[in-house]
C-alpha positions in Angstrom: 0.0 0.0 0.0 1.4 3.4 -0.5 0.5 6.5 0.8 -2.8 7.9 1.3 -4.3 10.3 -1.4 -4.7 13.7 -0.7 -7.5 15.4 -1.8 -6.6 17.5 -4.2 -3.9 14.9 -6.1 -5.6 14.5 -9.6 -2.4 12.7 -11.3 0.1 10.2 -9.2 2.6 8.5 -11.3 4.7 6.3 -9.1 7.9 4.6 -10.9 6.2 4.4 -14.1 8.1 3.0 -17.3 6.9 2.4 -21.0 9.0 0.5 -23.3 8.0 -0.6 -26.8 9.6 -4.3 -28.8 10.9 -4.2 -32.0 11.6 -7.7 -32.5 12.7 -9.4 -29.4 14.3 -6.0 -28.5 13.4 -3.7 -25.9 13.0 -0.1 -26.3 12.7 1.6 -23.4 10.9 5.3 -23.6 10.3 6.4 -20.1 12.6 4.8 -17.3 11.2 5.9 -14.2 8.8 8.8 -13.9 6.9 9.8 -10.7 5.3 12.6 -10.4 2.3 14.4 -8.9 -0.5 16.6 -10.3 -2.9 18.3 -8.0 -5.7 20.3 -9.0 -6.2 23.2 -10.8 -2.0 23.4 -11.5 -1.3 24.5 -15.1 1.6 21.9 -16.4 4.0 22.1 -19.1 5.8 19.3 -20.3 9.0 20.0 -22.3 12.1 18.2 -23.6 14.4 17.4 -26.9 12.8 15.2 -29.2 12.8 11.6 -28.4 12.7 12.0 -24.5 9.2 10.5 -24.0 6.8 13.7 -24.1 4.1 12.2 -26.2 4.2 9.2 -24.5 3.8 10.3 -20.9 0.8 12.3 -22.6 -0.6 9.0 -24.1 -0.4 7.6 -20.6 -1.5 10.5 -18.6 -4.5 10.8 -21.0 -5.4 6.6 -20.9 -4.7 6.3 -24.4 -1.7 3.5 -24.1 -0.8 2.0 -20.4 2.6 2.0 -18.7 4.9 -1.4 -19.2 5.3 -0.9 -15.7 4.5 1.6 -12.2 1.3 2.5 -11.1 -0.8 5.6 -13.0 -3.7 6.7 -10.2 -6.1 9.3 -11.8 -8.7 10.8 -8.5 -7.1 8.0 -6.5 -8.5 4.7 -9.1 -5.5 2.7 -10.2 -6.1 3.1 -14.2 -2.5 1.2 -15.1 -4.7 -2.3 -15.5 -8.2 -0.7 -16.8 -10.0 -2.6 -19.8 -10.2 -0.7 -23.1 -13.3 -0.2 -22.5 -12.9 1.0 -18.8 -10.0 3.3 -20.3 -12.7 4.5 -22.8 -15.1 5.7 -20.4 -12.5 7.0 -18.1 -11.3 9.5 -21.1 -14.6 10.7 -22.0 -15.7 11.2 -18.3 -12.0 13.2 -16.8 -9.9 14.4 -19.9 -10.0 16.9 -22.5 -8.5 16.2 -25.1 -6.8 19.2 -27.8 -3.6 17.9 -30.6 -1.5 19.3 -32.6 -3.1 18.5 -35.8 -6.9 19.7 -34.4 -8.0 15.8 -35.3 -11.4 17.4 -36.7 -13.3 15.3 -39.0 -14.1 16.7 -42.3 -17.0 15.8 -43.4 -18.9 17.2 -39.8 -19.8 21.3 -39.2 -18.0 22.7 -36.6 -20.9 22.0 -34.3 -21.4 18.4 -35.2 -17.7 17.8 -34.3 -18.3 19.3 -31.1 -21.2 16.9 -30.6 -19.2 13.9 -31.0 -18.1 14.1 -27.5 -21.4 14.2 -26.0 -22.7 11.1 -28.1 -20.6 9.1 -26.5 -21.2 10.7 -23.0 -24.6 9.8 -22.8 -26.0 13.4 -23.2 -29.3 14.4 -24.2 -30.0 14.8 -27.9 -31.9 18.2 -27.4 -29.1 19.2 -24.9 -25.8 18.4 -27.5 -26.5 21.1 -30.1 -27.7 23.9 -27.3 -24.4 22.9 -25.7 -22.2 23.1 -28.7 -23.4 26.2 -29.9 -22.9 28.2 -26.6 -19.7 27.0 -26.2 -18.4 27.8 -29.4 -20.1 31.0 -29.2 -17.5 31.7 -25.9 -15.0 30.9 -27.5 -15.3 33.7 -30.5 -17.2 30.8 -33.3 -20.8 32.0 -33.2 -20.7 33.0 -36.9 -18.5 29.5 -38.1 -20.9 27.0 -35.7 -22.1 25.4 -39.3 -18.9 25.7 -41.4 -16.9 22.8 -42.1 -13.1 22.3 -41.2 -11.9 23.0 -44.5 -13.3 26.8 -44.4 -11.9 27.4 -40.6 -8.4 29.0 -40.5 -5.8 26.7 -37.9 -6.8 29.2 -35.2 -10.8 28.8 -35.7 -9.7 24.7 -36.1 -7.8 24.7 -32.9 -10.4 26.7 -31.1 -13.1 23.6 -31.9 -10.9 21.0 -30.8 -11.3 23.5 -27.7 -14.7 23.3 -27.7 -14.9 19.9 -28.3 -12.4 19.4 -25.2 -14.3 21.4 -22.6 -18.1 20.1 -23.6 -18.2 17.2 -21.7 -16.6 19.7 -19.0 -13.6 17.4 -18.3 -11.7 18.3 -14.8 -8.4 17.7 -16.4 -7.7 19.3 -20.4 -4.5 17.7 -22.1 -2.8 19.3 -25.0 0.3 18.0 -27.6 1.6 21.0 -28.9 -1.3 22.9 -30.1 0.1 25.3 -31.2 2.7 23.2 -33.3 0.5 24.5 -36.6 -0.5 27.9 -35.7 0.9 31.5 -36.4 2.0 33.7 -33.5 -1.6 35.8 -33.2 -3.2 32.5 -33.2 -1.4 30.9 -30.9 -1.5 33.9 -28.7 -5.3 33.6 -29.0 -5.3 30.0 -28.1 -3.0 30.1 -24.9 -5.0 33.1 -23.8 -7.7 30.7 -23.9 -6.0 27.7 -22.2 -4.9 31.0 -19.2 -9.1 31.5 -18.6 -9.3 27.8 -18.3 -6.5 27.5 -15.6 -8.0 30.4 -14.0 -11.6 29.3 -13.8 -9.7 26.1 -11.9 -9.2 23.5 -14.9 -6.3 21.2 -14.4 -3.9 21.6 -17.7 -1.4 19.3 -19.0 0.6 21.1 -22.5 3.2 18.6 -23.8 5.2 21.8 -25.9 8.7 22.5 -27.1 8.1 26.4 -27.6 9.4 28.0 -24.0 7.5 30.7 -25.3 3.8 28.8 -25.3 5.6 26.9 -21.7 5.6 30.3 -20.6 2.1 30.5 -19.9 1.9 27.2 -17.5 2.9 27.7 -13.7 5.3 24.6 -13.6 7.2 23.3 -15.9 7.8 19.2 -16.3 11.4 18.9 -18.2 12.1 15.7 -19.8 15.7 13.7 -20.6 16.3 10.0 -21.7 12.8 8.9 -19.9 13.0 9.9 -16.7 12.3 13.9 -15.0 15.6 16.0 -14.8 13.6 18.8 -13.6 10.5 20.0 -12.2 10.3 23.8 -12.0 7.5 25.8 -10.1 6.7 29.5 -11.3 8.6 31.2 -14.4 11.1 29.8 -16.3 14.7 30.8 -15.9 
């Protein structure tokens, strides 16, 4: 047994390690990773290329499991969860916005919004009342109908907002998303992700851009799979 939960741990890796087999050869990503998350803390997660970023993300969001370690999300061991129970868990806790917006083109702006709420169980008459306020908030009253392909990569990132936030997750996650964006827009879109922080969201960013790390209030910094640092406040 470890130690007790407090209440306001939302995340508690504890010697977690991921390794992937190419052959009969192991390939280990992350090493040995524990960390803690309470609420409401505003995350970055940096590091060079190829130290593990998008993997702890995939873990910390229930998208892949650890080889090995324990992963507790609100206290519930999810290391050994069913695909299913992994499923539900996603939809339920996490927010999900990427780099490349992960829209699908053939649905409005408002009908990709839905999706989430499909699978959440939500009222029909409630999905498209909640879709269009939301996007409405966030500056898309006038592009609820349009489809992907007539959004600009800021208008696109702000629905994978909205389609984040509808099920009103406690904990958003984000993989670069501003990795496609010009400056204004990803000014625009972290400004966002600050009002969310401050209305109490818990945010994870997986970036390389200190500039876009900036705005988080600790900063997670990756080498060979394991934490070399942890940093509270700005910067250096």
């Amino acid at each position: 047994m470890g130690p007790a939960k407090t209440p306001d741990e939302v995340i508690t890796l504890t010697h977690v390690g991921k390794s992937y087999y190419i052959g009969k050869q192991e390939v280990p990503v992350l090493t040995d990773i524990n960390l803690t998350v309470t609420k409401g803390e505003f995350v970055s997660i940096m590091g060079p290329s190829g130290a593990g970023k998008s993997t702890l993300m995939n873990i910390l969001g229930c998208l892949d499991r650890p080889t090995k370690g324990s992963y507790k999300l609100d206290g519930q061991e999810v290391a050994n969860l069913s695909d299913d129970q992994l499923a539900y868990t996603r939809n339920r806790k996490i927010g999900f916005v990427f780099q490349s917006f992960n829209l699908l083109p053939r649905l409005s702006a408002a009908d990709n919004v839905i999706l989430p709420m499909i699978y959440g169980n939500v009222y029909k008459s409630e999905r498209r009342r909640r879709a269009v306020e939301i996007l409405t908030h966030l500056g898309l009253g006038e592009r609820i109908d349009h489809m992907p392909s007539e959004l600009s990569g800021g208008q696109r990132q702000r629905v994978a907002i909205a389609r984040a936030l509808v099920n009103d997750p406690a904990i958003i996650m984000a993989d670069e998303p501003t990795g496609n964006l010009d400056s204004k827009a990803t000014k625009d879109v972290m400004e966002i992700f600050s009002e969310l922080y401050q209305d109490g969201k818990t945010i994870i960013l997986v970036t390389h851009e200190l500039d876009v790390a900036g705005y988080a209030t600790r900063h997670v910094i990756l080498s060979d799979g394991c934490i070399s640092r942890d940093v509270r406040g700005p910067l250096p």
